[in-house]
Structures are given as C-alpha cells and as structure tokens.
C-alpha positions in Angstrom: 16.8 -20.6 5.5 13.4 -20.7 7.0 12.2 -19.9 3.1 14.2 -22.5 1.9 13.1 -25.2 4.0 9.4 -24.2 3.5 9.6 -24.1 -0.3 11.4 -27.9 -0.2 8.7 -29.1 2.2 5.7 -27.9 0.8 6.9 -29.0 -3.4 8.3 -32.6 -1.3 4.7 -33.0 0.4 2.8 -31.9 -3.2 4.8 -34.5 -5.0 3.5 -36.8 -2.3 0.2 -36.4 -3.0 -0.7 -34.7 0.1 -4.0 -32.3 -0.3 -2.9 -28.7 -0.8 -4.2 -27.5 3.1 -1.9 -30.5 4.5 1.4 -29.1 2.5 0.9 -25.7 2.9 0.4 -26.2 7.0 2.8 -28.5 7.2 5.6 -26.5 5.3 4.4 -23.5 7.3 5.2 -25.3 10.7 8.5 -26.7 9.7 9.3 -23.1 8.5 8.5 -21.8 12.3 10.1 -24.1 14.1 13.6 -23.8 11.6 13.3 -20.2 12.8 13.0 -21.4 16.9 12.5 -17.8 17.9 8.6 -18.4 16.9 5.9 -18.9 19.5 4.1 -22.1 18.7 0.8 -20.4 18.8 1.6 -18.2 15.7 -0.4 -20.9 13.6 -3.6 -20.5 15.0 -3.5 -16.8 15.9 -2.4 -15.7 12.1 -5.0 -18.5 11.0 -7.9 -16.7 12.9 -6.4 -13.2 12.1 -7.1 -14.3 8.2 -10.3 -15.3 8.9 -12.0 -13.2 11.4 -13.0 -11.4 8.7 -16.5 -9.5 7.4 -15.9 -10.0 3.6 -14.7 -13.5 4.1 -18.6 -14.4 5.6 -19.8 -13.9 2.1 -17.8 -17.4 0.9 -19.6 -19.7 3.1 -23.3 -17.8 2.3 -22.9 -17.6 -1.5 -22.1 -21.1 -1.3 -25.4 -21.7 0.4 -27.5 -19.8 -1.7 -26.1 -21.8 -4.6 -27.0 -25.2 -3.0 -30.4 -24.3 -2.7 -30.7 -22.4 -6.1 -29.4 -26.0 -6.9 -31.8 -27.5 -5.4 -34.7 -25.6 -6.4 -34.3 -27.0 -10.2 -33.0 -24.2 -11.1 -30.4 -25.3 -13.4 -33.2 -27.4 -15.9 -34.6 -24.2 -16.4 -31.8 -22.2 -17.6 -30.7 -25.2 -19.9 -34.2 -24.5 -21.6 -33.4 -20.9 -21.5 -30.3 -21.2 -23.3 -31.5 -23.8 -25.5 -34.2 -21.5 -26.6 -32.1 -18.7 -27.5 -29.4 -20.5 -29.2 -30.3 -24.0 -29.4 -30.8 -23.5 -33.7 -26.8 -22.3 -33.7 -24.7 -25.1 -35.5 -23.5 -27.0 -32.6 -26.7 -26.3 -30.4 -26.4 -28.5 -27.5 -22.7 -27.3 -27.0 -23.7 -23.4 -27.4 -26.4 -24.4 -25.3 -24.0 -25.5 -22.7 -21.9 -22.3 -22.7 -24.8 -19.5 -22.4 -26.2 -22.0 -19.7 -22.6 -21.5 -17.9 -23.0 -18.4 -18.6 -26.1 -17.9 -17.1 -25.4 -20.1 -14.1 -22.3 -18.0 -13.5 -24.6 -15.8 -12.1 -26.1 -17.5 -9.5 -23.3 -19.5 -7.3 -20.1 -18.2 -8.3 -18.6 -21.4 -8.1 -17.0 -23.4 -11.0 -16.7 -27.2 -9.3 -21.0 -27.0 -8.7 -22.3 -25.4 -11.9 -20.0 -28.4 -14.1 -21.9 -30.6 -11.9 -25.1 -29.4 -12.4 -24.6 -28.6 -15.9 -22.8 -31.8 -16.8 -25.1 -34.4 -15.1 -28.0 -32.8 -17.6 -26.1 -32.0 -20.5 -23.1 -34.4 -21.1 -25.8 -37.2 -21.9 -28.1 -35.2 -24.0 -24.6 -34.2 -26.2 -23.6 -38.1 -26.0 -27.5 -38.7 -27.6 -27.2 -35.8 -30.6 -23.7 -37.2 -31.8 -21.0 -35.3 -29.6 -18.3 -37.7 -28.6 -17.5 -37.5 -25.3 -14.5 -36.0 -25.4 -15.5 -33.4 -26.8 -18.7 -32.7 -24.3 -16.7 -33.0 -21.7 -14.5 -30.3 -23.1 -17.6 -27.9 -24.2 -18.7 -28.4 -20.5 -15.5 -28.3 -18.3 -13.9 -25.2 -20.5 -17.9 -23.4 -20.1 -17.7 -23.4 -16.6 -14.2 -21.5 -15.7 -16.7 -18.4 -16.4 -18.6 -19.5 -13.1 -16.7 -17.3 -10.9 -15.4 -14.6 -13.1 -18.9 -13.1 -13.9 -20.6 -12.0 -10.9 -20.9 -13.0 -7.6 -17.7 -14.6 -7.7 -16.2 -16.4 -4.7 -13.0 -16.0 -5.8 -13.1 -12.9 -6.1 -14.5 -12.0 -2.6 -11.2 -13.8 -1.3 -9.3 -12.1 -3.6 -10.7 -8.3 -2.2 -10.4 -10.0 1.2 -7.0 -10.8 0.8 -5.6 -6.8 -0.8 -8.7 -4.9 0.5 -8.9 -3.9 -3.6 -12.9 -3.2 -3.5 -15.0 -6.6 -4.2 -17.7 -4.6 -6.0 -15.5 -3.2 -8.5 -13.9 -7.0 -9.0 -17.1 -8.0 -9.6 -17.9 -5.4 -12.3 -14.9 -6.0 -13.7 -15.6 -9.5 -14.5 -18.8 -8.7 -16.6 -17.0 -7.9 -20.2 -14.0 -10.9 -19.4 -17.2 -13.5 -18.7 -19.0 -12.7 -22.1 -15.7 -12.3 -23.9 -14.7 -15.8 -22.2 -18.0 -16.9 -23.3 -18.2 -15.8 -26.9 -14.8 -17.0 -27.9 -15.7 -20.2 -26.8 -19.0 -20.4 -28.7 -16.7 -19.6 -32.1 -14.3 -22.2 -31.4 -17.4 -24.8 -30.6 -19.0 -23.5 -33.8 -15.7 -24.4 -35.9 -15.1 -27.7 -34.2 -18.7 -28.8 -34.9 -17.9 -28.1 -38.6 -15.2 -30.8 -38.4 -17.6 -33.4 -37.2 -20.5 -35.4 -38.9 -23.6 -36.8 -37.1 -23.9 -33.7 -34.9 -27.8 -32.5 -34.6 -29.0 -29.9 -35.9 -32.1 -27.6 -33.9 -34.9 -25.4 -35.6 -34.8 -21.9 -34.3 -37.0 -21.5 -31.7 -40.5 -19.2 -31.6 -40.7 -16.0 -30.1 -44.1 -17.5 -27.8 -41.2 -20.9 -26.8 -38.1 -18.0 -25.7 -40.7 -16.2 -23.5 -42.3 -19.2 -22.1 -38.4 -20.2 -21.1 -37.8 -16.8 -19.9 -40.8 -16.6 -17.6 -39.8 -20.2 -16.0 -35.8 -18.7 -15.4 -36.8 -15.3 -14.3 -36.4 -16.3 -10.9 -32.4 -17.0 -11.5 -32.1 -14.3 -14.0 -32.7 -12.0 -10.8 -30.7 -13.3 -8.7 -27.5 -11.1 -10.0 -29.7 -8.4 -10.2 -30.1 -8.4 -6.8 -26.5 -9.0 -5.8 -24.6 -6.6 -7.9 -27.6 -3.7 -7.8 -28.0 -4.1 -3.8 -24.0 -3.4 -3.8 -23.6 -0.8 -6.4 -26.6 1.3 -4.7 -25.0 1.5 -1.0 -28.2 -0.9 0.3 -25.4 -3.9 1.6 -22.5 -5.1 1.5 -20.9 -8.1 -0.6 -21.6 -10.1 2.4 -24.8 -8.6 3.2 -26.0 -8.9 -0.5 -24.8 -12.8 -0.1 -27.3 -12.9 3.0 -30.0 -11.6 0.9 -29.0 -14.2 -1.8 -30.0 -17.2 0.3 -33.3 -15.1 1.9 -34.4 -15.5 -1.7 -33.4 -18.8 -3.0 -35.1 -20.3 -0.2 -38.3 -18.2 -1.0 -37.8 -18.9 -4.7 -37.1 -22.7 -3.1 -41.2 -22.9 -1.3 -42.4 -21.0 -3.7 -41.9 -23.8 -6.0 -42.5 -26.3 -3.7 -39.1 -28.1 -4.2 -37.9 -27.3 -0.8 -40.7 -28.6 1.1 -39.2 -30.0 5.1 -37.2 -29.4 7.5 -35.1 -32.6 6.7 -34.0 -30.7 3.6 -33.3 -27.8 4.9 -30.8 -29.3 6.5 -28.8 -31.5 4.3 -29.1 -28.2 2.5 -27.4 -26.2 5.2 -24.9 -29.4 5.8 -23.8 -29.9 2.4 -23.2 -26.3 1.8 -21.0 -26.5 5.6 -18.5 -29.2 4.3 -18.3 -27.3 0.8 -17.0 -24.5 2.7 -14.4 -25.7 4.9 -11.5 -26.4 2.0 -11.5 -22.7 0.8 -11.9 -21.6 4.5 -9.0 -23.9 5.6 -7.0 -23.1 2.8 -7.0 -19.6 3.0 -6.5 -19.4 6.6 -3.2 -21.7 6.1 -1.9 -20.0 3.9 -2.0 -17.0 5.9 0.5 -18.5 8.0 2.8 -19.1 4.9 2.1 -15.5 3.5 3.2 -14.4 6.9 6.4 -16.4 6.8 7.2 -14.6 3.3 6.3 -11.5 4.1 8.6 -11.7 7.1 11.4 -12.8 5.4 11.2 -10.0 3.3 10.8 -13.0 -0.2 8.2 -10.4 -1.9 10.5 -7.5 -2.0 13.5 -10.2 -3.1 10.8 -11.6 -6.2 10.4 -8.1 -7.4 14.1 -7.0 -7.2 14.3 -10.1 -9.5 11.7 -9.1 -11.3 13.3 -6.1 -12.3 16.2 -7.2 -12.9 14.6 -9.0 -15.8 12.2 -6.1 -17.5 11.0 -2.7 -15.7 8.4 -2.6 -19.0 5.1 -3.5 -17.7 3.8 -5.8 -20.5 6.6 -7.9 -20.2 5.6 -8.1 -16.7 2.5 -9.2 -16.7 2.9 -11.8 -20.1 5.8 -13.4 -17.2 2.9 -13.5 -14.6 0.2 -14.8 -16.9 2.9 -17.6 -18.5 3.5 -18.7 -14.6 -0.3 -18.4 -14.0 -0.6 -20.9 -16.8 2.0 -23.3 -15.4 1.3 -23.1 -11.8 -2.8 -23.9 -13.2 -1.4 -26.6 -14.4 -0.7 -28.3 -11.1 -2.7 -26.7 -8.3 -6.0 -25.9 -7.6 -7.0 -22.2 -8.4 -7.9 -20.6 -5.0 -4.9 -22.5 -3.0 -2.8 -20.7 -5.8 -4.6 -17.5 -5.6 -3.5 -17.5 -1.8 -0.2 -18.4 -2.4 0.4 -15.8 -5.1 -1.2 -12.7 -4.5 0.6 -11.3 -1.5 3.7 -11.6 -3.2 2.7 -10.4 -6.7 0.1 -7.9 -6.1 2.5 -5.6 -4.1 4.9 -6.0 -7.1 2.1 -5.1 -9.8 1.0 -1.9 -8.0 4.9 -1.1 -8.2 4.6 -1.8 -11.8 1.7 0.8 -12.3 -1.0 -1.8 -12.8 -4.6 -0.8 -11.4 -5.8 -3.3 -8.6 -9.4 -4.4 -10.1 -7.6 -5.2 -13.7 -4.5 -7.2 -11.9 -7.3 -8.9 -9.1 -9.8 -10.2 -12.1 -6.6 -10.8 -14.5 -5.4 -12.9 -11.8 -8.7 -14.6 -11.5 -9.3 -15.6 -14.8 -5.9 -16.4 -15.6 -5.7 -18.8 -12.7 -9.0 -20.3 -13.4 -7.4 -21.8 -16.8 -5.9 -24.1 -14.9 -9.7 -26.0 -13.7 -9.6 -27.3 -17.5 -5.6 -27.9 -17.9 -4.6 -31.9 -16.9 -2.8 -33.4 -15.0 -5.2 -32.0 -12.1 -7.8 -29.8 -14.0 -10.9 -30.2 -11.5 -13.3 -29.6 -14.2 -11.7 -31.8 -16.4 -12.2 -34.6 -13.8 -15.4 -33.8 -12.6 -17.1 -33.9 -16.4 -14.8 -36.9 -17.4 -16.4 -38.9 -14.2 -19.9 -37.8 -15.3 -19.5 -39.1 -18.6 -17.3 -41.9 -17.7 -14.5 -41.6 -19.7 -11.0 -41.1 -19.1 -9.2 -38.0 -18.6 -6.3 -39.3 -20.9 -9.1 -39.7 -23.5 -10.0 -36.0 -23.3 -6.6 -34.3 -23.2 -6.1 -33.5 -27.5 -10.0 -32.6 -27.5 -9.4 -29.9 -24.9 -6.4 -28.5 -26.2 -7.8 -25.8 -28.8 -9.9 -24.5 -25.9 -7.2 -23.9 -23.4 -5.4 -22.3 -25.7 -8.4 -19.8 -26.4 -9.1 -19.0 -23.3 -4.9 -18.9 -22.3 -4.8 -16.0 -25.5 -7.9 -14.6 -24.3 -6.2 -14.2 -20.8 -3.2 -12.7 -21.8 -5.3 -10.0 -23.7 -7.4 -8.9 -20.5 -3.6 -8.6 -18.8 -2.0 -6.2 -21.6 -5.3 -4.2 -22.4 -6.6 -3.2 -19.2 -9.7 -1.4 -20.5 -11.4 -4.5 -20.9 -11.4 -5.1 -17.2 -11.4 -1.7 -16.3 -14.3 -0.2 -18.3 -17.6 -1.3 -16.6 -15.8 -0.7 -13.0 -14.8 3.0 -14.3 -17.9 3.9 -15.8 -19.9 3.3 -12.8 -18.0 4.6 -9.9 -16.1 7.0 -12.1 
C-alpha cells in the first residue's frame, strides 16, 4: 500500500507541475505516514545519511571550478580552438560547436552551463553564417549531453556515490562513449548542412593559427589532465582531484587577470552555492524514497517481473534503454538517475552486466532526455538564447535524438566500448 500511494502521489504532484524535489518529498512523506509505524524523523535522518558523504563533496567543488573556468573566458578560447581545427569542415560553425562541447566537457562536467556558455557565443555567430535557428539550437543543445559523459562528470560522481561502483573507472569509461557521441553527431551535422543553401563556408586554417589557438586553451586543455591523471596515479581522490580543480582555475583565473576582487570572488562562490543545492536536495530526497522501496522489497518484485519477461541479457538492457528513453522524456536526468538506479542496478548485476558499463550506459542514456521535448533542459535553455520557440525546434531535433538514442543502445549491448579504457588501465 505504502508503494502504491507513493507512486499516485509523486505522478499526481508531477502532473501538477510541482518541481521534481517537492514530489518526490512529498510522495515520500505521505508514503511514511500510510505506513504509521514510521518515526517522523526518518526524513531528515536518511536525508543526511545520503549526504554525509566524501564522494558526494566533489558535486558542489566541480561545480565551482566550472564557474570560475567560466569566468576566466575560458569558453571564447576553446570556440577558437575548435574553430581552428575544424572550422574548414562543411558545416564549420556547427562542427565547431560540437568539438567545443567536446572540449568544454572536460572542464565542468555539467551539461545546463557549457549550453550556456557555448550557446550565448555560438547560436548568433550560426544565426549570422546562414543556420536557421532551429537548427543551431539543435547542433548546440544535442553537443552538450557529452558535457558529463566525458570526464569529470557530475553525474557520474552521484552515480559511484549512489552503488559504490568506482568513480574513476566511470569516468574512464566515458572517454570512447564522449567521442563516439561526438563524432556521430559531427556526420549527421555534415549531412544536414548538405540539405541547406546559404550555409558559410571556412578556409582551412594554418598550422602557425592552430598553435596560436592551442597556446591560448592550454590552460583548459589541462584541466582533465589534472583530474583524471591525479586519480588514476593514487595522488587524490575524485573529491580531492575536484579540490585541486578549483586551486587551479582560480590561479589560471589571476593569472589572467579576469578574476581580479574580492567582490567576484564571491558571486563566484555564491552562484556556484545555489547551483548546487537542486542536485544536493534532490539526491538527498530521493534517498528517502529509495529507502521506502527498498523496504518494501519493490526492487526484488521489478526484477521477478523482469524475468518473467526475458532472462537473455540484451533483451534486458534494450527494455532499460527503451524506458531510459521515455522516462528522459519527462524528467530531468539526475532526479531520474536517483530514482532508477537502486532499483535497476541490483537487477543488472543479477543479469551479469559489469557495474562501470551499466553506471555510464545509464548515464548517457539518461542524458538523451536534456535534448527530448516536452522538458528537454537543453532544448529550453538554447531556444531562450536564440529566442525562438521550443515548438519551432522539435522536427529539427528529431534526426539527432534518434542518433544519439541508436548510439545509446549500442554502448548497452556491446559492453567493450565502455569497458575498454577502464580495463586496460586498471586491468
């Protein structure tokens, strides 16, 4: 019953148009006190249980060290980067926008401030070289879902935080999923430019205009040297190497001179503060829910069902990614992460799949859903940048949701391709 009534509320309070945190806690609360044998201050104690946690300290700090690699100009640097490498490509401006997300990915881990940053510079310079802004917005939005799949990945620090699956070995995994993510969209951009007239065209860039580029960008470009090197070599932790991440942005930040007072240190520190508390709060929550489930035994009743269906493993996971696409489609990525993953990771490891390749196929999967409407965040947040309607965008952004939805489904029935960089360097 208690289930039940949690289920009903939560969907009832969605279909409201409550925020995520607010139906999850207040489906989790009905849920308790249905039961009546539940101390009130289970809430607050699971809550704190979730986040009392080491790795969960890396969220907030990565998100700092991307608001002041963000504000250190940065992001104009590795646009010119990208541009120089493959600016001459047909379609230029849009392969410039994917290798710049690309790029970024490695630096903040987080998909809602690299489409921001990228879009704010690049959705008007496409709008000026004859892309319509549906499709810009597309090129953009669809670029950055690779944000948190290569590494550091905030996601994925919740994700290891959440199963105790090893967060360097998510990140690792990421690597060949990011470029693969990358490169099929730069194929579909270069066929859709094809289509279209009016689109400019670039002359290749010299080898003296690449390294000038590369010497402004170094800066970032080290950045996930840093991170993922520090954690493969035993020096720190993911939230240690997060720590050092910010140590260096700001130096990169004076250095530079565009961090330059106290005052913007500050807003700095405040605006990466509020940016933190909606994954904090909903991950937290949603402990309470998990522990609701888990109590009432609901992930051992999905996987009886489960098997009951198929006990072949590929049918498994093409369900899972065909309900990853679906759930996408109307709620935010890391509130469904939450959600999900206590109840299907247990069944996957009963299934045979490794933890890394289900945690990252999970991730990417789930990240789809940032580009799909009705609530797509990308999709909003690059339609509002190049003010145009969402409704206007939806046929544009079709062909790439279904590329990246086939290239999902490949990373969950070929494992090596998650698997491979993760094996070959801790064997």
């Amino acid at each position: 019953m208690a289930i039940g009534i949690m289920i009903g509320i939560f969907f009832l309070f969605l279909v409201m148009g409550m925020p995520i945190g607010i139906a999850i806690a207040g489906s989790s609360i009905a849920s308790i006190l249905a039961v009546g044998d539940l101390p009130g201050i289970l809430l607050p104690q699971r809550t704190f249980v979730m986040l009392d946690s080491f790795s969960l300290m890396a969220v907030p700090v990565f998100i700092l060290a991307g608001e002041v690699m963000g504000v250190s100009g940065i992001t104009t640097k590795i646009v010119k980067l990208a541009s120089a490498l493959v600016g001459h490509l047909r379609a230029g401006l849009g392969q410039t926008s994917i290798l710049a997300g690309m790029l970024m990915a490695g630096i903040s881990g987080a998909a809602a401030a690299d489409a921001s940053a990228l879009g704010a510079i690049l959705i008007p310079a496409m709008e000026e070289e004859g892309y319509d802004k549906p499709l810009a917005v597309s090129i953009i939005a669809s670029a950055n879902t690779i944000g948190p799949i290569i590494p550091p990945s905030i996601m994925m620090i919740i994700y290891g935080s959440m199963t105790g699956v090893s967060i360097g070995a998510l990140f690792l995994g990421g690597f060949v999923p990011g470029v693969l993510f990358g490169l099929s969209l730069m194929i579909l951009t270069h066929f859709t430019a094809k289509k279209r007239t009016g689109i400019k065209i670039h002359t290749r860039a010299t080898l003296k205009e690449i390294w000038i580029a590369f010497k402004e960008a170094i800066w970032a470009l080290i950045m996930p040297v840093i991170i993922v090197g520090g954690i493969l070599s035993g020096f720190f932790t993911a939230t240690e190497s997060g720590v050092i991440a910010v140590i260096y942005a700001f130096i990169v930040g004076f250095m530079n001179r565009s961090i330059h007072s106290f005052k913007q240190v500050k807003q700095i520190v405040l605006n990466a503060a509020m940016g933190s508390t909606t994954p904090m709060f909903l991950i937290g929550i949603a402990a309470v829910m998990g522990w609701v489930l888990a109590r009432n035994d609901f992930p051992l009743h999905v996987g009886n069902f489960l098997n009951g269906i198929t006990t072949n493993p590929n049918v498994f996971i093409v369900l899972v990614w065909a309900f990853y696409l679906f759930i996408g489609c109307f709620m935010e990525d890391t509130a469904a992460m939450i959600i999900l993953v206590p109840i299907l990771a247990p069944i996957a490891a009963a299934y045979g799949f490794d933890p890394v390749h289900f945690g990252v196929f999970t991730v990417v999967t789930l990240l789809i859903g940032c580009i799909t409407p009705p609530v797509g965040m990308l999709l909003f947040i690059c339609s509002a940048i190049a003010k145009v309607k969402v409704t206007d965008v939806v046929t544009t952004i079709v062909p790439y949701c279904i590329t990246l939805a086939g290239m999902a489904c490949l990373f969950g029935l070929f494992p090596i391709l998650i698997t491979l960089v993760p094996n070959m360097v801790f064997g």
